[in-house]
N, C-alpha and C positions, 0 to 999 in steps of 0.2 A: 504494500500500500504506500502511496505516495502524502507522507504527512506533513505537515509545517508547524514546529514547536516555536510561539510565543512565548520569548524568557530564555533564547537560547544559550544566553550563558548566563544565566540566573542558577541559584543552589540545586534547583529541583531540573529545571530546564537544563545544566549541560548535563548530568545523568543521564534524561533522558535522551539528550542525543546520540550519545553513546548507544544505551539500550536499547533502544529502536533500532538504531543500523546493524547491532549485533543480532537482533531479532530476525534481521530479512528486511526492513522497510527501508523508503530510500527516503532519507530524511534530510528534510530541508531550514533552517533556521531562521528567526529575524529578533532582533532588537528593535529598544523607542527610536523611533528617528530616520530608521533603512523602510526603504519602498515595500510595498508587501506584495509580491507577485503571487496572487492564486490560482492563476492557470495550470489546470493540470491537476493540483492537486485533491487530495481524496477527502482528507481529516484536518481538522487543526486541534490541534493540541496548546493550553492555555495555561501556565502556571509563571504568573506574573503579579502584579498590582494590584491591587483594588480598585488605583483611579485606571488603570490601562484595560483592565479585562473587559469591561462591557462594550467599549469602542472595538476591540479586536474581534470580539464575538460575533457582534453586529455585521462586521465588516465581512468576516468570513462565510455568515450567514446567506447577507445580499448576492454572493456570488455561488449560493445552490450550495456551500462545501459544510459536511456535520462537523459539530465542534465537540469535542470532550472536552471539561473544564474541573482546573484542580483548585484556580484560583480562590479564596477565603474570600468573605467582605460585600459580597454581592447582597442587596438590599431585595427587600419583596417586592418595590415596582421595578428593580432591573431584572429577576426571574420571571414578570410578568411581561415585561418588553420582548424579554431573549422566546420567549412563549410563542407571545405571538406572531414576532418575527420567523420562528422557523416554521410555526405553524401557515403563516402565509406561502412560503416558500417549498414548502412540503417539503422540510427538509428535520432533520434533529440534531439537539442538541442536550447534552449529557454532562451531568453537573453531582459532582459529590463534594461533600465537607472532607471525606481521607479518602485515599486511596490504597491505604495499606488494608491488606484482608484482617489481620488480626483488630485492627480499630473497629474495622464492621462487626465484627464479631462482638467486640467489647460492648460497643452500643446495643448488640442484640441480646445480649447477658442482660445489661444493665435494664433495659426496658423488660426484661424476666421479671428480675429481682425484683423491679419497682413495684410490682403486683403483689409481693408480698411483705415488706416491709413501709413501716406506715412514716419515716426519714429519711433522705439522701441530700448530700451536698456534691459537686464536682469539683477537682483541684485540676486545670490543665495549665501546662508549664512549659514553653518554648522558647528558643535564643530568644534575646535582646533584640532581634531583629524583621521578628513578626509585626505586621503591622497593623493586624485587626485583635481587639480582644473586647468579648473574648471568644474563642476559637470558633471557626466552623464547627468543627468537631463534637465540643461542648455545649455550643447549641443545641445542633441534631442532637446530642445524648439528652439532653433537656427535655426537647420535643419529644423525645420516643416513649420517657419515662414520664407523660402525662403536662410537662413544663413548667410548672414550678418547683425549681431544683436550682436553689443557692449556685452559683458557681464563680469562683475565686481562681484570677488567674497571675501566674508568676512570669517575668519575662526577666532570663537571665542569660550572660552568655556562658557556653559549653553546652548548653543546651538544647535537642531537638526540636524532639514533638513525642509530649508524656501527659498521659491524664490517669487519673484514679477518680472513680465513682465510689465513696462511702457510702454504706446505707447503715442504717440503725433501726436496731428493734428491742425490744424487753429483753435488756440481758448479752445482747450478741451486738457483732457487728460484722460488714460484709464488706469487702474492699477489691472491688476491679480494674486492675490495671494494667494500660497497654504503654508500651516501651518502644519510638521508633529510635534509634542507633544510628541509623543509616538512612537517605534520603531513597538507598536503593529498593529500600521498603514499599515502593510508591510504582515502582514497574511493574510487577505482575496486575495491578489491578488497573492502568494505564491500559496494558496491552491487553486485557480482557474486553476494557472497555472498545478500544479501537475496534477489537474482532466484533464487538456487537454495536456498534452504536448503530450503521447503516440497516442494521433489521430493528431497528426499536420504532414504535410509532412518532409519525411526525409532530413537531412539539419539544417540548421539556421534558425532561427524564430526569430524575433528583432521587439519588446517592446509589452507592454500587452495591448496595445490599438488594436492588433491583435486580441486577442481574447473578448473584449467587445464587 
């Protein structure tokens, strides 16, 4: 597949330029500022800014091409723009808060647990260098677990991308937590998404617990 990753030398973006070409794909890059040629291409792939993502999305939309998006920070009237843009366009586009399998999972614990414990708070903890909080991640785990769920975020450097969901009940308590390490955490569920986004219905698609 012929992709174009927004952020191509961004923390997450040069991984995946790597990842992708070792995958088989013929990957193509752009940074703020270089021309964006979408001829030809299949996918775009977005893991950039907050203020850059919905302009690139858009962009890539108008020209018929589906987007996957890892980018944080996107507001409910920008999901409903990117909506109905693709939805015009009959084209899709595919948006999650993580991309690592083990965070979807956490959140699909977490949303377990919430059923049966009657407190929970969220602690998620990223470098110094994130710039939305607090997290995608910790939202969706919010939303899943009914949403009103405290959540406390820490922004340090040496640090990924780490949440822990506490719950509490009479006596006990429960603590879920996922550890990314590596940024390369973020390819398998990239590349899962690529392989499906072009069969998902035209529109919005939101998080990759979709497609497990």
């Amino acid at each position: 597949m012929r992709v174009l990753v927004f952020g191509r030398e961004g923390k997450v973006g040069a991984v995946l330029m790597r990842s992708l070409a070792a995958a088989g794909h013929d990957v193509r890059g752009v940074e703020v500022g270089e021309p964006v040629d979408l001829k030809g291409i299949e996918a775009a792939v977005d893991f950039t800014t907050p203020a850059a993502v919905l302009g690139n999305a858009l962009a890539a939309l108008a020209a018929g091409v589906p987007c996957v998006i890892g980018t944080t920070g996107l507001g409910d009237d920008d999901l409903v723009q990117l909506d109905r843009q693709a939805r015009d366009l009959k084209t899709q586009c595919f948006v999650a808060a993580n991309f690592a399998l083990g965070a979807v999972l956490m959140m699909r614990f977490a949303a377990e647990a919430a059923r049966s414990f009657p407190q929970a708070e969220i602690i998620e903890l990223h470098a110094d260098t994130k710039l939305d909080t607090p997290s995608g991640t910790a939202k969706a785990t919010a939303a899943g677990m009914g949403g009103d769920v405290p959540i406390h975020s820490v922004r340090l450097p040496g640090l990924v991308a780490h949440q822990e969901v506490i719950l509490g009940g009479l006596g006990e308590t429960l603590t879920i937590r996922h550890d990314t390490t590596s940024r390369e955490a973020f390819v398998p569920g990239v590349l899962l998404a690529l392989d499906r986004v072009r069969g998902l219905p035209h529109g919005l698609t939101f998080s990759l617990d979709k497609l497990l």
